[in-house]
C-alpha positions in Angstrom: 102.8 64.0 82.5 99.8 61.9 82.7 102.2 58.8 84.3 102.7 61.3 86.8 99.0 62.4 87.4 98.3 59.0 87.3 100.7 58.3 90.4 99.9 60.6 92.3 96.3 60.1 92.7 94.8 58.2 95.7 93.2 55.2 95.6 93.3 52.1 94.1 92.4 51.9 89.8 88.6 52.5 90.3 88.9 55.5 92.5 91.5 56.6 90.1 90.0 56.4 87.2 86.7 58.0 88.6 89.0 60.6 90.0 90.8 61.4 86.4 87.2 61.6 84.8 86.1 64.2 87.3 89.5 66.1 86.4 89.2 65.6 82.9 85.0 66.9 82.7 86.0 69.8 85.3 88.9 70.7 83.3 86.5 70.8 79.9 83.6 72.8 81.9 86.3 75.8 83.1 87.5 75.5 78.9 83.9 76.0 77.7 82.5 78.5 80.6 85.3 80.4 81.3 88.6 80.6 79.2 86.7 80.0 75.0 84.2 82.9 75.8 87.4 85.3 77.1 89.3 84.2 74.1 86.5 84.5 71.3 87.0 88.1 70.8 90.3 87.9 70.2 90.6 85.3 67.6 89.9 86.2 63.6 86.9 84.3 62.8 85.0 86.7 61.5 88.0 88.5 59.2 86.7 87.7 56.5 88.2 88.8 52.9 85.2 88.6 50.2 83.3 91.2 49.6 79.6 91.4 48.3 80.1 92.3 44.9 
């Protein structure tokens, strides 16, 4: 998969590279802004099974 990424960009390695780290930061800013806040309700992190006694 990332061969192929990798192939089809434009450019030659530098423009390449500086295009994969825009993908790869854009890609982790739509994880952290968008899709963990959605999904944070919906996991069990705060199931928790002890009780205060």
């Amino acid at each position: 998969m990332y061969g192929w990424i990798w192939r089809h960009l434009p450019g030659n390695t530098i423009v390449r590279s500086l295009i994969s780290l825009a993908l790869v930061l854009g890609t982790v800013y739509v994880l952290f802004q968008y899709v963990f806040p959605w999904a944070e309700p919906l996991l069990p992190f705060n199931d928790v099974t002890v009780d205060e006694s």
